[in-house]
C-alpha positions as CSV (number, residue, x, y, z in Angstrom):
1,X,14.7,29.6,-31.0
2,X,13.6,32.9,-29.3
3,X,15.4,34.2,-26.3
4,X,14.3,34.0,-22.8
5,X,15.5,35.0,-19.7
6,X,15.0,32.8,-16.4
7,X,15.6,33.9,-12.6
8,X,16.4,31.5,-10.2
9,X,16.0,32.5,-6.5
10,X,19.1,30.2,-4.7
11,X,18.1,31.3,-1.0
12,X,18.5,27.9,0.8
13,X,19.0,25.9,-2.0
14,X,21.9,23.3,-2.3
15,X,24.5,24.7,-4.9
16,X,24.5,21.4,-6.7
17,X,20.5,21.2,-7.6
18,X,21.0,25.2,-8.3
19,X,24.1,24.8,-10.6
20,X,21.8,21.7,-12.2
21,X,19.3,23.6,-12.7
22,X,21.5,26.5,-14.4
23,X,23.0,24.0,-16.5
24,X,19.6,22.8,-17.8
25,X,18.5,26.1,-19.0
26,X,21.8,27.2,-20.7
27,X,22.1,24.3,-22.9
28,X,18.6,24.5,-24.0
29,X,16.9,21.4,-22.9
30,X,14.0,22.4,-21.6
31,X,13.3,24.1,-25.5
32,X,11.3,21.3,-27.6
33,X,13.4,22.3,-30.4
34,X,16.9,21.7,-28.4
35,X,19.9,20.6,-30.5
36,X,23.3,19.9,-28.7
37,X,25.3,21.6,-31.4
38,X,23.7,24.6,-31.4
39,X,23.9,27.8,-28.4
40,X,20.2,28.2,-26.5
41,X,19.3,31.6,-26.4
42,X,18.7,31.2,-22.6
43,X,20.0,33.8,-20.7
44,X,19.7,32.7,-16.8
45,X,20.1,34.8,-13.1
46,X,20.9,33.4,-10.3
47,X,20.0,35.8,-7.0
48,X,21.1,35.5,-3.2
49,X,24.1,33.2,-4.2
50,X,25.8,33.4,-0.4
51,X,22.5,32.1,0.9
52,X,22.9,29.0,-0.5
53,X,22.9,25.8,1.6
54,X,25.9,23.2,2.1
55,X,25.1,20.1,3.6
56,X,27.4,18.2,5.8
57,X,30.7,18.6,6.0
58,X,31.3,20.4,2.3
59,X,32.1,23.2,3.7
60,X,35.0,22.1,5.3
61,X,36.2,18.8,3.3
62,X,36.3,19.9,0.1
63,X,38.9,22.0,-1.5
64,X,39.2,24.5,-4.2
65,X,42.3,24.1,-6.5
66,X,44.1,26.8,-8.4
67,X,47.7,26.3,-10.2
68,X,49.9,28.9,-10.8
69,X,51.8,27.4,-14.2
70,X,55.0,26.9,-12.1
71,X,56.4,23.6,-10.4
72,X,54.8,23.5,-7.2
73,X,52.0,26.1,-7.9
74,X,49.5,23.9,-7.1
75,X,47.4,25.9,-4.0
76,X,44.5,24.1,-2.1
77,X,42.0,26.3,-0.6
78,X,39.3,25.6,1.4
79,X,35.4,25.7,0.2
80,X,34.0,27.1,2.9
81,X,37.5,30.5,2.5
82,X,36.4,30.9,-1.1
83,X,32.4,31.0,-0.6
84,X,33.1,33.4,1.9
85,X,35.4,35.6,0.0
86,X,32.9,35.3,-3.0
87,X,30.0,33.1,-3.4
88,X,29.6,33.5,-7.2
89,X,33.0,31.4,-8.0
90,X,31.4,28.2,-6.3
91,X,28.1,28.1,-8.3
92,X,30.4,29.3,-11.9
93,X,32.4,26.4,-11.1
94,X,29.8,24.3,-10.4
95,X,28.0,25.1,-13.9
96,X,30.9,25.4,-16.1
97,X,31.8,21.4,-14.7
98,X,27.9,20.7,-15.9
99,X,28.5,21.6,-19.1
100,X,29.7,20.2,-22.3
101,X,33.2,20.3,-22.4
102,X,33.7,21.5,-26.3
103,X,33.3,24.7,-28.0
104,X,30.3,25.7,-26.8
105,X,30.4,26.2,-23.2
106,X,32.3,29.5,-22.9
107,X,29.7,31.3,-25.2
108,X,27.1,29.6,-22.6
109,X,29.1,31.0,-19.6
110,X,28.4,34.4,-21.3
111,X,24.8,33.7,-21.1
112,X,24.7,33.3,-17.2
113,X,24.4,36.5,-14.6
114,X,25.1,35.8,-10.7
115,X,24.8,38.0,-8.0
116,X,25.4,37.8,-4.6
């Protein structure tokens, strides 16, 4: 597999066909030769992250979780608090969810560039 490098414009995109999209191209299907147990040599850039879209309510329904290890730690934040603070966790979490859950995905993770 040879290595290629795709740039994906997000301006007024929804995060969810972005982060599919993403996904897509760091597993390696869209290679002829694509094997799930072996890493794509796909690197991928996302540009213009805080422009994406949101339709509906998102924004302000859905919540972020973080724990902190202890009893009780559990902290619910809002969507629309953490794409403000910093747009690039919403569309990593959204891809890292896409992906295969198994040995794989960090070293994919690696393979993906995001910037504001």
């Amino acid at each position: 597999m040879t290595s290629k490098t795709f740039t994906i414009d997000a301006t007024g995109r929804a995060a969810g066909r972005v982060a599919t999209e993403v996904a897509l191209l760091l597993r390696g299907k869209n290679d002829p030769q694509f094997a799930p147990h072996i890493l794509s040599e796909n690197r991928v850039r996302v540009v213009n992250t805080s422009k994406l879209k949101f339709t509906g309510k998102k924004l302000e329904k859905n919540l972020v979780y973080s724990h902190s290890g202890y009893p009780g730690g559990l902290k619910q934040i809002p969507l629309k608090d953490v794409f403000a603070k910093d747009s690039r966790k919403v569309l990593r979490a959204a891809v890292s969810k896409m992906l295969p859950k198994n040995k794989l995905r960090k070293p994919m993770m690696k393979h993906l560039t995001i910037e504001p």
